[in-house]
C-alpha positions as CSV (number, residue, x, y, z in Angstrom):
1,X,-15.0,42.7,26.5
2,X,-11.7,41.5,27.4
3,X,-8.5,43.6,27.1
4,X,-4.9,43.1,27.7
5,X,-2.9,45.3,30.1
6,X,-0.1,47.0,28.6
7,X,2.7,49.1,30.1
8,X,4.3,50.7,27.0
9,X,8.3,50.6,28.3
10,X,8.2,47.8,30.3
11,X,9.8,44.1,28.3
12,X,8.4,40.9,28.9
13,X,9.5,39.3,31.7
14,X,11.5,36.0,32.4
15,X,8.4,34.7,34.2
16,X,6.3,35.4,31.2
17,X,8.8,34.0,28.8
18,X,8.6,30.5,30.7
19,X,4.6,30.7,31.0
20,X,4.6,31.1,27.4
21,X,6.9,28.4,26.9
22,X,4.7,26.2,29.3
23,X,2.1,27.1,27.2
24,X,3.4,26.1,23.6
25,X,4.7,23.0,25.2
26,X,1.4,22.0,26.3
27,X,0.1,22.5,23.3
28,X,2.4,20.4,21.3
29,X,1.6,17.7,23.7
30,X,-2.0,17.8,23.3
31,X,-2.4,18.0,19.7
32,X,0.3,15.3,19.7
33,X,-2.0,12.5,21.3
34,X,-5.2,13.8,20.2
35,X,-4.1,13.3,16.7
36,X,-5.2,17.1,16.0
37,X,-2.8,17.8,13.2
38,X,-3.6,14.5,11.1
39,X,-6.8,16.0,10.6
40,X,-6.0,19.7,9.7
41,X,-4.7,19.4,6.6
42,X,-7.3,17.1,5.3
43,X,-10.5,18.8,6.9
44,X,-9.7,22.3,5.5
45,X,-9.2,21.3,2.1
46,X,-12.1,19.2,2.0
47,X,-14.2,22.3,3.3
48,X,-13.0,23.8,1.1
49,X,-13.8,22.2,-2.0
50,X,-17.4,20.9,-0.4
51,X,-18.3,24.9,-0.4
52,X,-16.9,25.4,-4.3
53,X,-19.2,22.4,-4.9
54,X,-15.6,19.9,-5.8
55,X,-16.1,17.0,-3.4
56,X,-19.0,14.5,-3.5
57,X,-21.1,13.9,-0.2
58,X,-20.2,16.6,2.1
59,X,-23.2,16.4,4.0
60,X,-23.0,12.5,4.4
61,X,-20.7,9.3,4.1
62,X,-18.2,9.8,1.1
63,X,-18.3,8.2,-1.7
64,X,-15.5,6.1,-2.8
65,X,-13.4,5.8,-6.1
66,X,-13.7,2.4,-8.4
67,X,-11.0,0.6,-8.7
68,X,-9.3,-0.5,-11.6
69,X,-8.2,-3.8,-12.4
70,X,-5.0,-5.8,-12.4
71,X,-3.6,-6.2,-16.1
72,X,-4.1,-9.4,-18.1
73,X,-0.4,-10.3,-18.3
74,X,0.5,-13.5,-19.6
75,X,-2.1,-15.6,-17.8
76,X,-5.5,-14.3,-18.0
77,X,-6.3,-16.7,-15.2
78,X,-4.0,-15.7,-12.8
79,X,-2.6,-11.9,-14.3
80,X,0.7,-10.6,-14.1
81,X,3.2,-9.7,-11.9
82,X,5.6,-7.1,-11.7
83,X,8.4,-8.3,-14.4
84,X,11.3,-9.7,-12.6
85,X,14.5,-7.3,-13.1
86,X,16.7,-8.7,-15.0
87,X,20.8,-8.1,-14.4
88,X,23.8,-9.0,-16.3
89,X,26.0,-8.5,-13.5
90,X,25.9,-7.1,-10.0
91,X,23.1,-4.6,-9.0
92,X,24.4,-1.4,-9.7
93,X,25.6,0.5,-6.7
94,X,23.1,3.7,-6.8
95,X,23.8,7.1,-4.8
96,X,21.3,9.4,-5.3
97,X,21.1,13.3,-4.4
98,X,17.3,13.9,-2.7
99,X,15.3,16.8,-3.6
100,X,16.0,19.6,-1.2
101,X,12.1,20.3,-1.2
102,X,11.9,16.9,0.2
103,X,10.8,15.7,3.4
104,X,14.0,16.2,5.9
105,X,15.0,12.7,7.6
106,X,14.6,12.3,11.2
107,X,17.6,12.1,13.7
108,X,17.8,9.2,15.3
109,X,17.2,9.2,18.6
110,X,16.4,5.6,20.4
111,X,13.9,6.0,23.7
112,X,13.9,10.0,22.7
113,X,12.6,9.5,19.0
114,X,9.5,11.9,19.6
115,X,11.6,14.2,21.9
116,X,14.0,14.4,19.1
117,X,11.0,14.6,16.1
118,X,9.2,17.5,18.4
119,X,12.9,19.3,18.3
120,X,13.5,18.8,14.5
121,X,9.8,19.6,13.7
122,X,10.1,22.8,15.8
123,X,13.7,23.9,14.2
124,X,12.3,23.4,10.8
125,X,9.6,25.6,10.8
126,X,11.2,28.4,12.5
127,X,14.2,28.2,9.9
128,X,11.6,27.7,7.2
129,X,9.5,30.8,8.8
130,X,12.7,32.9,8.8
131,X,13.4,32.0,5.3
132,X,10.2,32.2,3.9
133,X,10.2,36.3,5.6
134,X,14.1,37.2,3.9
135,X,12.3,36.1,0.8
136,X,8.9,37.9,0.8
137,X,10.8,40.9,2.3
138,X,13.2,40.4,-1.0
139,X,10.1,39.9,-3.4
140,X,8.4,43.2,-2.1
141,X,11.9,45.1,-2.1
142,X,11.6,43.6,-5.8
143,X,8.2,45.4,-6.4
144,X,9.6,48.8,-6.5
145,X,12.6,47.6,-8.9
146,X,14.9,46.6,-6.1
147,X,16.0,43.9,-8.2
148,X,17.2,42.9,-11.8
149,X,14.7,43.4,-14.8
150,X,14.5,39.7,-15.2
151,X,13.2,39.1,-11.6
152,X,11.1,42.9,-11.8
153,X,9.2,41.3,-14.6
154,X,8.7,38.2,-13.1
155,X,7.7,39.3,-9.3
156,X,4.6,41.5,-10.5
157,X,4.1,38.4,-13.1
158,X,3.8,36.3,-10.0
159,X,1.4,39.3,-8.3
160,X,-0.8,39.4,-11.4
161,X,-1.1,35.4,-11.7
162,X,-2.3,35.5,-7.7
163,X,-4.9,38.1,-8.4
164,X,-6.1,36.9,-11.7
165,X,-6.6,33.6,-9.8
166,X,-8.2,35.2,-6.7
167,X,-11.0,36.6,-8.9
168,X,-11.6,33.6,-11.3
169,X,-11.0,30.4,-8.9
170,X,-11.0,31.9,-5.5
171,X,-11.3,28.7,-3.7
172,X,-8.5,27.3,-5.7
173,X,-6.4,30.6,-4.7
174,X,-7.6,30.1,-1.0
175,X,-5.8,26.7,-1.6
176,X,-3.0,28.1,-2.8
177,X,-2.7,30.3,0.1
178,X,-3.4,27.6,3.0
179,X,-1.1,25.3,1.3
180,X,1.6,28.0,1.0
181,X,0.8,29.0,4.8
182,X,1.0,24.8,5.9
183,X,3.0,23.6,3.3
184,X,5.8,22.0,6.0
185,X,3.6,20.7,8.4
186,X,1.5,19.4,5.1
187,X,4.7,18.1,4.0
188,X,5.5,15.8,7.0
189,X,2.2,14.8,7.6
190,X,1.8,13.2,4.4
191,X,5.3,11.6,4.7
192,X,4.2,10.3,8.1
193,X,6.4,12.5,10.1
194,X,3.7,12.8,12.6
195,X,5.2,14.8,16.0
196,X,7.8,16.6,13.4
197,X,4.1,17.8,11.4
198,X,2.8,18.6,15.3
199,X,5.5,21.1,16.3
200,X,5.8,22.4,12.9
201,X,1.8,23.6,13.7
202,X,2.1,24.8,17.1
203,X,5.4,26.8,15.6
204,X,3.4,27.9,12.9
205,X,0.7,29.3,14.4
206,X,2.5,30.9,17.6
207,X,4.8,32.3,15.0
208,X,1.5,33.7,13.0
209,X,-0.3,35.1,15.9
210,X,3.2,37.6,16.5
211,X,3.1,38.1,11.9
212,X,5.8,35.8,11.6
213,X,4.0,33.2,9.5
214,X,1.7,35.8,7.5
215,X,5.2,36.7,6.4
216,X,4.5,33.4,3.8
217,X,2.0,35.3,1.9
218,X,4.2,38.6,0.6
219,X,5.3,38.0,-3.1
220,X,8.6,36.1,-4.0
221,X,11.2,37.0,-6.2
222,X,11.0,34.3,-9.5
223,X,13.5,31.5,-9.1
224,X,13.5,30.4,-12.3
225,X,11.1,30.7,-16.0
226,X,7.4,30.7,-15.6
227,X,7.1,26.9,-16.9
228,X,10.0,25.9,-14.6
229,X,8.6,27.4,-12.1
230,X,5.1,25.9,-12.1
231,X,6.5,22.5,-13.1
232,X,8.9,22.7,-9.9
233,X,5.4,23.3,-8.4
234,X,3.5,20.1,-9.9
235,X,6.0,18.1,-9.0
236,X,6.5,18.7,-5.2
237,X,2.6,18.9,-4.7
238,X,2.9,15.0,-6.9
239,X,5.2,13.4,-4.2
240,X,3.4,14.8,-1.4
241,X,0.5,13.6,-2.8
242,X,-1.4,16.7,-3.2
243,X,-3.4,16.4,-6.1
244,X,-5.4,19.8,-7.0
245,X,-2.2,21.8,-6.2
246,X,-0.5,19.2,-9.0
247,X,-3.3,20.0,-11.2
248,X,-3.2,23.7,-10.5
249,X,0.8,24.2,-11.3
250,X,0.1,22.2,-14.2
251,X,-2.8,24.6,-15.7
252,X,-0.3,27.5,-14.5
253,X,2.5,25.5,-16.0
254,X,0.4,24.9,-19.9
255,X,-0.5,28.4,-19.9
256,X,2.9,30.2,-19.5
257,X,3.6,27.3,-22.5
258,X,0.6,28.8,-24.4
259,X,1.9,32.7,-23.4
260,X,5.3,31.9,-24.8
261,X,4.4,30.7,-28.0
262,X,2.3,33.4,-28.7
263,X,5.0,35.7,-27.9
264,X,7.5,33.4,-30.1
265,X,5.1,33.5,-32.8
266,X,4.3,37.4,-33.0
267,X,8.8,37.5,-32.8
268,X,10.2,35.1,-35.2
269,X,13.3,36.8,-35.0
270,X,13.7,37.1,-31.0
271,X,16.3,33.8,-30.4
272,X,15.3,34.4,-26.7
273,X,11.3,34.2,-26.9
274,X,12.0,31.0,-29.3
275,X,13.6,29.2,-26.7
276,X,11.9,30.1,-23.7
277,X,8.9,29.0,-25.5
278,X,10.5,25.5,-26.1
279,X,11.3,25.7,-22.4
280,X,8.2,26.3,-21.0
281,X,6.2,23.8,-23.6
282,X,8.7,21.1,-22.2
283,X,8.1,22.3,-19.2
284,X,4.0,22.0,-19.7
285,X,4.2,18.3,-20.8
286,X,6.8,17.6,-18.2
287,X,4.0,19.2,-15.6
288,X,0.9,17.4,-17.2
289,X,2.6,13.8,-16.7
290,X,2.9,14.5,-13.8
291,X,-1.1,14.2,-12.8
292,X,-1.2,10.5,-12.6
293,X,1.1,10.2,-10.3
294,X,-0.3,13.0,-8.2
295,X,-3.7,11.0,-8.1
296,X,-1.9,7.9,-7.3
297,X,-0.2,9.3,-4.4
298,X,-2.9,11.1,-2.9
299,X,-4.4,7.4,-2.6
300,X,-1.3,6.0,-1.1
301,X,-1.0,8.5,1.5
302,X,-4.9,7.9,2.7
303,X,-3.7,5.3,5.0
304,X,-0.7,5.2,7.6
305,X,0.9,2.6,6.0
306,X,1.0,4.7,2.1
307,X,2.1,7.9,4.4
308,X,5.3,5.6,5.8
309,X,5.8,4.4,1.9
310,X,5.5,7.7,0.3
311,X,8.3,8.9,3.2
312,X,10.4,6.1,2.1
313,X,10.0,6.8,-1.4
314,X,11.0,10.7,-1.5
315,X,14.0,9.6,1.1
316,X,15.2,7.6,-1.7
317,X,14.5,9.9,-4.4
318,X,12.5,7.4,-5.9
319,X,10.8,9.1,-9.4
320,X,7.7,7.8,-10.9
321,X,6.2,7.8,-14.2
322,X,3.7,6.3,-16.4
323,X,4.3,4.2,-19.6
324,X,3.0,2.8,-22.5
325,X,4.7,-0.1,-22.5
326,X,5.7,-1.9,-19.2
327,X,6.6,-5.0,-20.5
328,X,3.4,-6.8,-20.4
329,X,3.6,-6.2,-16.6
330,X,1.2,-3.6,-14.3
331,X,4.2,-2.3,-13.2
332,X,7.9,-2.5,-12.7
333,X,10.8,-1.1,-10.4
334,X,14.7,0.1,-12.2
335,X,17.8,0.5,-10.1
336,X,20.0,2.0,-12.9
337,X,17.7,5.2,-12.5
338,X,15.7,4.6,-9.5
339,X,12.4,4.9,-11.3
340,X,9.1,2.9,-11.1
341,X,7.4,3.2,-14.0
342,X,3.4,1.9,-14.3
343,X,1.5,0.5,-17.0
344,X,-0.2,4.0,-17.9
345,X,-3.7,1.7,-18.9
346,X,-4.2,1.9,-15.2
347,X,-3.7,5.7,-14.7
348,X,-7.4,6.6,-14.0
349,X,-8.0,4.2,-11.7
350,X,-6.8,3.3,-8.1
351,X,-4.4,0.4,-9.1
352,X,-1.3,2.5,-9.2
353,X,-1.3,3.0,-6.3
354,X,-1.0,-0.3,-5.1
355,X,1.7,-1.0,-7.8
356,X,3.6,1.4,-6.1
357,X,2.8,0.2,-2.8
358,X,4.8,-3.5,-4.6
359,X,7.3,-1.9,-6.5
360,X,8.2,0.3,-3.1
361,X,9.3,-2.5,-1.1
362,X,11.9,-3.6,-4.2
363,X,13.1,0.1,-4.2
364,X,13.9,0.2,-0.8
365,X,15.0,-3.5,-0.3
366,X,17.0,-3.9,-3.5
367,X,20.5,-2.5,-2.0
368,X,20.3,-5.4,0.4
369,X,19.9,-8.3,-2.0
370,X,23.1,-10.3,-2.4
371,X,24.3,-9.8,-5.7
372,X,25.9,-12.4,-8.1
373,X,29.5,-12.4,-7.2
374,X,27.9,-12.3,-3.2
375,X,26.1,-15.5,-3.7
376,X,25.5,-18.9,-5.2
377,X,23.2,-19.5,-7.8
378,X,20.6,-21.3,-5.6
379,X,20.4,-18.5,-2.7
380,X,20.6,-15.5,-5.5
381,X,17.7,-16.9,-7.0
382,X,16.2,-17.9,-3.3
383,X,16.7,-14.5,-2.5
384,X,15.5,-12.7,-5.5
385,X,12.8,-14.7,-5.2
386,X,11.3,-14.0,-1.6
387,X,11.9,-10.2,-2.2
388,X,9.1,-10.7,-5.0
389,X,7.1,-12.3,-2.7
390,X,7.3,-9.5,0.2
391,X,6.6,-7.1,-2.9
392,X,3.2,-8.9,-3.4
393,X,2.5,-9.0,0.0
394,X,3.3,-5.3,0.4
395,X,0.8,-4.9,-2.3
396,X,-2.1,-7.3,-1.2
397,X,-1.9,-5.6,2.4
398,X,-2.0,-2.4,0.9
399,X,-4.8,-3.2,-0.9
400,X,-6.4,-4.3,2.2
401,X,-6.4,-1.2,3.7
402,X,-7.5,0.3,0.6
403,X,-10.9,-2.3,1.0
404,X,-10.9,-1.0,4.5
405,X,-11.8,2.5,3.3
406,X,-14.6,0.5,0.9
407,X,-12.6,1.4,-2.3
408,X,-13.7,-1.5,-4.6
409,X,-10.1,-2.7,-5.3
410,X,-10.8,-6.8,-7.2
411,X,-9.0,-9.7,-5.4
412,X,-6.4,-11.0,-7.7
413,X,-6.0,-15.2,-7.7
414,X,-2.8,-14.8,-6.7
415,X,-3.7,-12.6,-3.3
416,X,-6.2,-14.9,-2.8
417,X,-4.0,-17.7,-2.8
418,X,-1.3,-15.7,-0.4
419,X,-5.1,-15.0,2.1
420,X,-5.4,-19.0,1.8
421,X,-1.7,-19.7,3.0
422,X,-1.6,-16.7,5.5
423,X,-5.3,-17.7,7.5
424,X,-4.1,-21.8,7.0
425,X,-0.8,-20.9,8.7
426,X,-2.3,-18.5,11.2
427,X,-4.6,-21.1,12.8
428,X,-1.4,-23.5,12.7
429,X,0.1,-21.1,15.2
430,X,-2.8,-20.6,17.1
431,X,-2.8,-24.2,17.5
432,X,1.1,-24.0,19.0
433,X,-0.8,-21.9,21.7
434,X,1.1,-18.9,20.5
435,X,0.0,-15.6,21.2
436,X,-1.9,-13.5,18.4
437,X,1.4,-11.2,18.0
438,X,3.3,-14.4,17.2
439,X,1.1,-16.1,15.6
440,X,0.5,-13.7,12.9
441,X,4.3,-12.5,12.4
442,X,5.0,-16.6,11.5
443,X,2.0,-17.2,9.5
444,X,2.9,-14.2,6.8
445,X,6.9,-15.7,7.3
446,X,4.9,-18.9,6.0
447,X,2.9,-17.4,3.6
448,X,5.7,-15.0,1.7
449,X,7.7,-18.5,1.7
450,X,4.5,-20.1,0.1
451,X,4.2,-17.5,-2.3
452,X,7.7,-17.5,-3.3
453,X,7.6,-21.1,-4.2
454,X,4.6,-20.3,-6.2
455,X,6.0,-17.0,-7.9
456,X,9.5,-19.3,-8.8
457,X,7.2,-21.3,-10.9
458,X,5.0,-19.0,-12.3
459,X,5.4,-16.8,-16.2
460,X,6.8,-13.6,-16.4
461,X,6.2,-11.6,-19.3
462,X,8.2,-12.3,-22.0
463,X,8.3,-15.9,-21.5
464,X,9.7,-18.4,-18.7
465,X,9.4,-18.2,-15.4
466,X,11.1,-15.9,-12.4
467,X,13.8,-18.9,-11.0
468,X,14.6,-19.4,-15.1
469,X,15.2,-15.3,-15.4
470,X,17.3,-15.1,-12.1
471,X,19.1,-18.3,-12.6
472,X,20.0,-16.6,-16.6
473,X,20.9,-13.4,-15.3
474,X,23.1,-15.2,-12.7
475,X,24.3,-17.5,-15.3
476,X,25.3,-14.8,-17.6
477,X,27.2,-12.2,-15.0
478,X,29.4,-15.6,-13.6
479,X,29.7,-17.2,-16.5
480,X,28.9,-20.2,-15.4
């Protein structure tokens, strides 16, 4: 067998530092434009659950979801649209503090971009890696009551919650521990962060093959309650799309709810046990609602396009939820608190997630619409009006891709009518002899025009139609 050579005294030498460099380097290249790290993630974890007997088909072609449908709206011919927003004045100005857990945004770098997204990718992970050690070296400090009683208590509550879930669900814990191990390179994958996710991997594991990245598996000190803690959990795993780790905080998350109140109820007097019960209970319900949201985005980040949303989305801070009531509409975007909120009839089924793939291009186009005091009435409403037709459009070619995969998602009459203008004005181009590049950026110009003449016209829920709601809103905030 093979064995290294070592010479006890003697360091490594400058040649062997730049081999090794060479090495890494080479790596990162390779699994760059093979596309290796795109796959990691996704192939682990379905291994994963095809051995605990949790995914369908593992030994053949997989089987897709069915779709849901679009809602009924005001026209059961034609269904609804996303409800126009309506404004009394000028669109809010919105400044909004992102998540810290949230994807980092990429320096921009011109002719360098991958250059630069190797270098950001790489620093990351080794500030994350050193991070991640200072706390496991603080959690197991914390193990031998190196620490307050608060965090004491909650560090071997952390250790006993790990083993209880290693013996009862140890594919779920071996989850838990590759996610933990991947999380950033997870993390930028599924924001479509591609060479930043490649040099996080090749950082991770040279860092793990020196103990460096194991370093991610030592307990952690408690950062906040139980519930908090697992609802913090739910809801990171929920906008990177990660679906059974959203479903696993939020099991964790409903039974530290169900702990507490047992507690609270065996102490009526303890003031403390009262209100961390009412915590954690807020923070179980908080954690369950979460789950639809989870399942939508793990269906928008299936293709590149949903990864590139779903990027957009946390950049913005953008927060999701489901509702009971959405107006009559499947869905619906809100500046004043930068929230899409979706018609929660839907949340089984794949349609959310091409709601959000619409209501995302309002979210991250709405600062640049001109706003009442900007423009007249016509162009407001001309304006207004096209950014609902790129929202549908956003939608339909999302929903494409979806088709693509062979989810069964139903072909609205509206899309329909939008395929109709786009292949009419597509052979028009071809006609003009222009190339197939051209051809197709001015035939979906002409059909989002199409469309927008069409949506001007068309109900909204509530009554009227979207020119009469942006023309009133206008009317109101001028005074016209």
């Amino acid at each position: 067998m093979l064995r290294r050579i070592h010479v006890p005294d003697r360091g490594a030498s400058f040649t062997e530092y730049a081999a090794v460099l060479l090495l890494v380097a080479a790596i990162l290249i390779g699994v760059s434009t093979t596309g290796l790290h795109t796959r990691v993630a996704g192939t682990i974890s379905y291994a994963l659950d095809c051995v605990a007997g949790k995914a369908d088909n593992c030994g053949g072609p997989r089987v897709t979801d069915q779709a849901g449908k679009p809602s009924p709206g005001s026209d059961p011919e034609t269904g609804s649209t996303p409800s126009a927003p309506t404004t009394s004045g000028d669109p809010p100005t919105q400044y909004f503090d992102v998540d810290n857990d949230g994807p980092r945004r990429s320096y921009e770098c011109g002719a360098w971009q991958r250059v630069c997204d190797w270098g950001q990718g790489a620093a990351s992970e080794a500030n994350d890696i050193v991070v991640d050690t200072w706390d496991g070296i603080q959690g197991t400090a914390c193990l031998v009551h190196i620490c307050n009683n608060e965090e004491f208590r909650g560090t071997w509550g952390g250790v006993r919650d790990s083993f209880v879930t290693t013996v009862t669900d140890p594919w779920g814990a071996a989850q838990d521990a590759y996610e933990s191990w991947a999380d950033g390179p997870i993390e930028d994958h599924n924001n479509a962060y591609d060479d930043r996710s490649t040099a996080r991997t090749v950082v991770l594991g040279a860092a793990s093959i020196f103990g460096l990245g194991l370093t991610r598996f030592l307990p952690t000190k408690p950062k906040s309650g139980t519930g908090q803690t697992h609802l913090n959990g739910t809801r990171t795993a929920a906008n990177n799309g990660n679906l059974r780790a959203a479903e696993r905080h939020a099991d964790r998350a409903e039974e530290a709810a169900q702990d507490s109140e047992r507690a609270a109820e065996a102490n009526p007097d303890d003031y403390d046990l009262q209100e961390q019960a009412e915590q954690d209970r807020r923070a179980a319900d908080d954690a369950a609602a979460l789950i639809p949201v989870a399942r939508a985005r793990e269906l928008l980040i299936s293709t590149p396009n949903g990864r590139r949303i779903n990027r957009e989305l946390n950049e913005l801070g953008v927060e999701i939820e489901f509702v009971d009531d959405a107006g009559g509409a499947d869905g619906f975007y809100r500046s004043s608190d930068n929230t899409i909120r979706i018609n929660s009839e839907f949340a089984d089924t794949p349609w959310p997630a091409v709601v959000i793939a619409h209501e995302a291009h309002h979210a991250t186009n709405h600062s640049s619409l001109p706003t009442v005091h900007e423009a007249s009435r016509e162009e407001f409403t001309t304006a207004w009006l096209r950014d609902e037709a790129e929202a549908q459009a956003a939608g339909y070619a999302f929903a494409d891709e979806l088709r693509a995969q062979g989810r069964r998602i139903p072909e609205t009459p509206q899309e329909s009518m939008y395929v109709s203008l786009y292949e009419e004005a597509l052979e028009r181009s071809r006609d003009d002899g222009l190339s197939n590049e051209q051809a197709r950026a001015r035939a979906e110009e002409e059909a989002v025009d199409g469309m927008a003449e069409y949506i001007g016209d068309a109900p909204v829920p509530g009554g009227g139609t979207y020119r009469d709601q942006f023309e009133e809103s206008w009317d109101l905030a001028r005074g016209d």
